[in-house]
Backbone as CSV, one residue per row, in Angstrom:
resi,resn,N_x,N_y,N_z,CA_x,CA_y,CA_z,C_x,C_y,C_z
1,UNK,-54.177,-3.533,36.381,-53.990,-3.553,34.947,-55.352,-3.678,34.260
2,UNK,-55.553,-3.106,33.149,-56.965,-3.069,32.133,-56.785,-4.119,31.460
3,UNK,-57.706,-4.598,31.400,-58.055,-6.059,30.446,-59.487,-5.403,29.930
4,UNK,-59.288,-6.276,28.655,-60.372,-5.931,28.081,-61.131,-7.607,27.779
5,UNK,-61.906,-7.403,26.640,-62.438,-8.738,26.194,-61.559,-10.189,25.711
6,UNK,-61.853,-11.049,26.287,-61.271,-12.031,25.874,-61.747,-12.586,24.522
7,UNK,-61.171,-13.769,23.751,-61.932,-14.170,22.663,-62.696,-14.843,23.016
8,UNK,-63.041,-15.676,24.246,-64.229,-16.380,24.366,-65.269,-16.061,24.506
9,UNK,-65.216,-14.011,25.068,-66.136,-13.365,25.122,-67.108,-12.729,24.155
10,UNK,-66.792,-13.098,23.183,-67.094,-12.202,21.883,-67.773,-13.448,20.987
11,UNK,-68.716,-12.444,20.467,-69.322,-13.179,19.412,-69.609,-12.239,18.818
12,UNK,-70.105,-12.971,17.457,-70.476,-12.495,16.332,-71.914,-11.588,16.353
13,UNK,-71.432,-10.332,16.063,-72.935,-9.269,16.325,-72.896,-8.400,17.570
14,UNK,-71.919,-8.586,17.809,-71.428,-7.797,19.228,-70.666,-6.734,18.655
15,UNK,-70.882,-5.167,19.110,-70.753,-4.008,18.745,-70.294,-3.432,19.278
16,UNK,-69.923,-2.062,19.587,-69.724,-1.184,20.208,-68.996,0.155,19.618
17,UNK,-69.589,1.377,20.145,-69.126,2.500,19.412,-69.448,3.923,20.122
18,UNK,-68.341,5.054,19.471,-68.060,5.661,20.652,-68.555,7.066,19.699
19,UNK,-68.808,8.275,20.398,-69.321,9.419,19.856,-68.681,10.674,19.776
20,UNK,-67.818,11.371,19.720,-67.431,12.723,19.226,-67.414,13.463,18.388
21,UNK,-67.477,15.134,18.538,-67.566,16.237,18.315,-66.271,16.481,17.305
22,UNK,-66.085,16.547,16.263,-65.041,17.231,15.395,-64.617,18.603,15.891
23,UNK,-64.011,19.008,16.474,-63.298,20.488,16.856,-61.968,21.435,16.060
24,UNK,-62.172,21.940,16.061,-61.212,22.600,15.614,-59.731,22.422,15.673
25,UNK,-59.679,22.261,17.510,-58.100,21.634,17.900,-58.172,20.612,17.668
26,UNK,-59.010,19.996,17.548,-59.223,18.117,17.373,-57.781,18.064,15.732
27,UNK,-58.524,18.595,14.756,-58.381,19.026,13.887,-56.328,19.438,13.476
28,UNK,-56.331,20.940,14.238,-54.717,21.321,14.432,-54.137,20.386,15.424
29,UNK,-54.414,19.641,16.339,-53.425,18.605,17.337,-53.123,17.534,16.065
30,UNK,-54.427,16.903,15.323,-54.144,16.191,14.429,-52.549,16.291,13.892
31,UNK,-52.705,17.302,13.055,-52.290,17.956,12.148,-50.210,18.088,12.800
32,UNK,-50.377,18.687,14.250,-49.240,18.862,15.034,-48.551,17.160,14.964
33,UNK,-49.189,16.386,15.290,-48.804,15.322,15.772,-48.786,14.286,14.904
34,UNK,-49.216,14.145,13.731,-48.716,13.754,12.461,-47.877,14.238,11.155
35,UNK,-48.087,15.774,11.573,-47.181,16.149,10.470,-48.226,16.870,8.878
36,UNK,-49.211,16.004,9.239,-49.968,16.230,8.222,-50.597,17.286,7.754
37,UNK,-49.787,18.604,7.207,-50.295,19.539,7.427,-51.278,20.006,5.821
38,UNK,-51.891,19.558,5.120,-52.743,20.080,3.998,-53.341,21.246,4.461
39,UNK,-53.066,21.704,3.556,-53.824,23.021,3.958,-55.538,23.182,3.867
40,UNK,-56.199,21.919,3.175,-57.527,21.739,3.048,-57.668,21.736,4.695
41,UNK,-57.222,21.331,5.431,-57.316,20.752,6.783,-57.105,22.224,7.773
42,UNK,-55.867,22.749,7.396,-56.026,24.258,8.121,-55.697,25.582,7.801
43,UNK,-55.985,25.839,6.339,-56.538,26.956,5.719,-57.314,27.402,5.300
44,UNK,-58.433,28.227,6.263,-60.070,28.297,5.652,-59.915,29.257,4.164
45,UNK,-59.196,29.916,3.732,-59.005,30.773,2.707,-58.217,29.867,1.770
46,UNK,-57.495,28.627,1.619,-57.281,27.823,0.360,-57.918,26.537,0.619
47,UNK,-59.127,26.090,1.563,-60.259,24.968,1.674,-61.520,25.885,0.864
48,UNK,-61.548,27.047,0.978,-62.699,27.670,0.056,-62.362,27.689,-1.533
49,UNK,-61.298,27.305,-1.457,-61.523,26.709,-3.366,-61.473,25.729,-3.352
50,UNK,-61.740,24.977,-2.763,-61.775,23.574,-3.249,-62.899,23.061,-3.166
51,UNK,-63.376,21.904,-3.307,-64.382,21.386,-3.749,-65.326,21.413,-2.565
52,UNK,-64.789,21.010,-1.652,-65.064,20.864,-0.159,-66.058,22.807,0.337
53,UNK,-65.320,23.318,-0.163,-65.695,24.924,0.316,-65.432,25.390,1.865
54,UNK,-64.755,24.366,2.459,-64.529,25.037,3.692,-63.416,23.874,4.024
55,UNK,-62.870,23.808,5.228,-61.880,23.278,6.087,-62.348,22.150,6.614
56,UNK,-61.656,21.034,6.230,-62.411,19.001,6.021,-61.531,19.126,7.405
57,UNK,-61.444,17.611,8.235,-60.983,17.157,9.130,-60.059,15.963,8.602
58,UNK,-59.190,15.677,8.775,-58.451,14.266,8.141,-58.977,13.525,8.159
59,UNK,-59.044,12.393,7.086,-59.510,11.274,6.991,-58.808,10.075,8.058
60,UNK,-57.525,10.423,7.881,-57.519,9.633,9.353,-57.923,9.436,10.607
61,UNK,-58.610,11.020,10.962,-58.923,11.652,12.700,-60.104,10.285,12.335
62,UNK,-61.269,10.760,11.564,-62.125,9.897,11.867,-62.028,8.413,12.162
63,UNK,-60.825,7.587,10.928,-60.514,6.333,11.241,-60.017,5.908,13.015
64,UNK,-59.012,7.126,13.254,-58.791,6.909,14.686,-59.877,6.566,15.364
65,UNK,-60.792,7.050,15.443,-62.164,7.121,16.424,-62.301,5.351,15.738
66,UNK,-62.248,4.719,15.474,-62.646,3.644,15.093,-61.266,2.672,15.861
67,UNK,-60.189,3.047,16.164,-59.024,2.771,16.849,-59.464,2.865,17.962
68,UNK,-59.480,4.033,18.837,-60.336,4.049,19.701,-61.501,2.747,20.051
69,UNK,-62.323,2.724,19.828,-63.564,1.739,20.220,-62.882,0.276,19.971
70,UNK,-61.876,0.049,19.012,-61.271,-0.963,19.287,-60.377,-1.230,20.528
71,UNK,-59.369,-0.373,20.768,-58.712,-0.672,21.859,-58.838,-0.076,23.171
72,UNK,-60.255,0.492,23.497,-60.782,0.524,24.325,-61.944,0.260,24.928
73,UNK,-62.743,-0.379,23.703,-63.949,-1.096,24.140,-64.512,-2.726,23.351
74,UNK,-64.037,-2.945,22.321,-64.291,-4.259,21.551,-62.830,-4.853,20.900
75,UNK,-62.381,-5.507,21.414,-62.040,-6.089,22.215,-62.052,-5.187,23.324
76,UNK,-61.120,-4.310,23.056,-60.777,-3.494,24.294,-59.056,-3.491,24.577
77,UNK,-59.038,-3.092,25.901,-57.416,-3.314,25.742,-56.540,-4.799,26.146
78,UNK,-55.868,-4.666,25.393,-54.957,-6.052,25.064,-55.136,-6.452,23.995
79,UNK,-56.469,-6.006,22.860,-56.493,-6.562,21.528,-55.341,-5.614,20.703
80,UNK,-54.696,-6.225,19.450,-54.068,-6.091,18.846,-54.233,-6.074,17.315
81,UNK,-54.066,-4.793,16.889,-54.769,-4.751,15.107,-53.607,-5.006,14.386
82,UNK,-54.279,-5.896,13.200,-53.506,-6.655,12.531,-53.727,-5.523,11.647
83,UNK,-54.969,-5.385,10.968,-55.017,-4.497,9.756,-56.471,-4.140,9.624
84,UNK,-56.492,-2.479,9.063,-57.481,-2.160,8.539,-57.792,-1.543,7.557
85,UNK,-59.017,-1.633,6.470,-59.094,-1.666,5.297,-60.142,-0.409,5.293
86,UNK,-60.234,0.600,4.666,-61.034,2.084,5.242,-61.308,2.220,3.350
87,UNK,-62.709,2.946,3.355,-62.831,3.547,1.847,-63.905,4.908,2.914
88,UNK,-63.123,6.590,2.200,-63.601,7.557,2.473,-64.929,7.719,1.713
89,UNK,-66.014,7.847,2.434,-67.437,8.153,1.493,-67.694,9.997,1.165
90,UNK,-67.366,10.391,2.579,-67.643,11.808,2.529,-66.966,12.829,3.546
91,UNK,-66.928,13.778,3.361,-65.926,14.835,4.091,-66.098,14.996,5.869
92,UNK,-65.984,14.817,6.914,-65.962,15.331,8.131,-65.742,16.791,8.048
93,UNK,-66.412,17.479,8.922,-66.197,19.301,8.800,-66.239,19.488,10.095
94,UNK,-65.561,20.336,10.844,-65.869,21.337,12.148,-66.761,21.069,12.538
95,UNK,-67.427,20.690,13.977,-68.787,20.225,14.358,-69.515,19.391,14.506
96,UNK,-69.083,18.354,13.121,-69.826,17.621,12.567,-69.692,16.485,14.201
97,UNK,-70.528,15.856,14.012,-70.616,14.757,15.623,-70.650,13.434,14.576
98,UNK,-69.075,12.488,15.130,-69.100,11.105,14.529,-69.264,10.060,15.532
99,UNK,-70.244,9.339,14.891,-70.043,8.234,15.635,-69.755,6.801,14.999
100,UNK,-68.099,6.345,15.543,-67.595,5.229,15.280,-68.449,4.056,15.625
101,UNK,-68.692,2.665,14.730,-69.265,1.798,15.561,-68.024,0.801,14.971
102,UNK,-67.980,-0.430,15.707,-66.913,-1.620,15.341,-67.766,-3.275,15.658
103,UNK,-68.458,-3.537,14.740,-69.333,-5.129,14.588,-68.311,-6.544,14.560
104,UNK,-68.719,-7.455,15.339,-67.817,-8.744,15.369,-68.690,-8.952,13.848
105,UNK,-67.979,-9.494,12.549,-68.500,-10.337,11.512,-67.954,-11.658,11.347
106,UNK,-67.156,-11.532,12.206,-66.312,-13.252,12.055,-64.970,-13.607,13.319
107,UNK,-65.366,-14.827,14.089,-64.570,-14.845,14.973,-63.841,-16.455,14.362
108,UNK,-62.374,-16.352,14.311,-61.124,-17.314,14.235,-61.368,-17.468,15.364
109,UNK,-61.243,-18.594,16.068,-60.960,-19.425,17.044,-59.418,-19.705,16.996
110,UNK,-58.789,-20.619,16.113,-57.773,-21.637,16.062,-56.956,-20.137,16.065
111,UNK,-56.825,-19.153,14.950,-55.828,-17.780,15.596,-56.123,-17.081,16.142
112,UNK,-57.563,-16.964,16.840,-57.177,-16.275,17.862,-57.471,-14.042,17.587
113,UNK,-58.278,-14.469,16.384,-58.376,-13.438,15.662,-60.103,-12.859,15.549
114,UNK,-60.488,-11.764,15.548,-61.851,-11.568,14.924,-61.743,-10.191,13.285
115,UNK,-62.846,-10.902,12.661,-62.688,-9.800,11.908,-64.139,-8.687,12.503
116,UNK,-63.699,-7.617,12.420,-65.070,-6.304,12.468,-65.370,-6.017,11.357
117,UNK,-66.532,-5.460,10.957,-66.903,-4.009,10.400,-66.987,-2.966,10.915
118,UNK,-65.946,-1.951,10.231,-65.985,-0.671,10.834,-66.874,0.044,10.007
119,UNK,-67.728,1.308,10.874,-67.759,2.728,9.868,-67.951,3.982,11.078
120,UNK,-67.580,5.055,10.475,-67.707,6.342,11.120,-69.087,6.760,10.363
121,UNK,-70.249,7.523,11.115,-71.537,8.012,10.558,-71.225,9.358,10.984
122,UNK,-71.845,10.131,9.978,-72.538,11.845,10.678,-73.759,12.187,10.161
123,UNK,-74.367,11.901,10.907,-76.174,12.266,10.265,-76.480,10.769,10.268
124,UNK,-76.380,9.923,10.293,-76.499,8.704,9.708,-75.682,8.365,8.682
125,UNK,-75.150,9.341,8.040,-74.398,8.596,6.876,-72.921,8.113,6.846
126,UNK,-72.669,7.019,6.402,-71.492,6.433,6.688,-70.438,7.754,5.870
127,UNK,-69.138,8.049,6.629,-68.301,9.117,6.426,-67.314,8.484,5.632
128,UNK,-66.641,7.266,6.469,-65.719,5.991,6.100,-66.579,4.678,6.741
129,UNK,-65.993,3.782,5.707,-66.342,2.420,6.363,-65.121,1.366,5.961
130,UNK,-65.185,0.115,6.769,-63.970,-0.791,6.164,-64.120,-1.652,6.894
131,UNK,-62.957,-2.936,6.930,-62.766,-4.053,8.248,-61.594,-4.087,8.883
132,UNK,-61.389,-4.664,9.846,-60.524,-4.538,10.685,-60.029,-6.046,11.021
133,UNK,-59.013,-6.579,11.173,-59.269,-7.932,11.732,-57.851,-7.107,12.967
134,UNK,-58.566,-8.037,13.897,-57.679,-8.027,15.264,-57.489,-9.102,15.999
135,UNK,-56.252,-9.015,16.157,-55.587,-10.488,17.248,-55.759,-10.392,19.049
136,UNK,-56.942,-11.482,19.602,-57.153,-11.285,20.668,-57.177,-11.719,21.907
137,UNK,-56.633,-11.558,23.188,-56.011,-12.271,23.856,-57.200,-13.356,24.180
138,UNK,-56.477,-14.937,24.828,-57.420,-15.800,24.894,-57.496,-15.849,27.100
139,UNK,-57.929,-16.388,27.490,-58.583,-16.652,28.532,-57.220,-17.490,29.191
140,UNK,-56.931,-17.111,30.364,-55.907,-18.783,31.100,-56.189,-19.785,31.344
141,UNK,-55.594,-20.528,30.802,-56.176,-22.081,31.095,-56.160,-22.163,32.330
């Protein structure tokens, strides 16, 4: 079985973050498997009027990638998200390479909880950013 980080393991300033390629299918699987079909997302001929001028990636795909590095690397697996709080800065496009990072800013002891800072970058620039607090398993007595 995968275990990931315990709460005793973690402290504050402890990071971790993961890197992918925006693709195209990345993009239409999205799209299949949520339902979410905007056409900004997969119509290059009605994304060229819009503000954007070409075909964005969901604002969620990127948040996922931030799901990701949580429940597979900080905590890791067995942590449990309570909630996360996301503000979109700028568009993801075809190509674009994100990289999620997820920062301890505050560890609960007594619940058992940490809060992160999340953000997705491309170029350096934050895409989305937000916090996350997650509930995390403790150690056996």
């Amino acid at each position: 079985m995968m275990q990931g980080l315990f709460l005793e393991d973690l402290s504050v300033g402890q990071s971790a973050e993961l890197v992918r390629t925006v693709l195209e299918a990345d993009i239409e699987a999205f799209a299949a498997v949520t339902g979410d079909n905007n056409p900004v997302h997969l119509d290059a001929a009605f994304a060229a009027t819009t503000s954007f001028g070409e075909r964005i990636a969901h604002g969620m795909l990127s948040a996922g990638y931030i799901s990701a590095v949580i429940g597979t690397q900080l905590p890791g697996p067995g942590a449990i998200y309570l909630s996360q709080a996301l503000r979109f800065k700028r568009a993801v496009r075809i190509g674009d390479t994100v990289t999620a990072r997820a920062t301890i800013t505050e560890i609960d002891e007594a619940k058992a909880r940490v809060t992160l800072a999340t953000v997705c970058l491309v170029n350096g620039k934050p895409v989305l950013d937000g916090e996350a607090l997650i509930m995390v398993p403790r150690k056996a007595a």
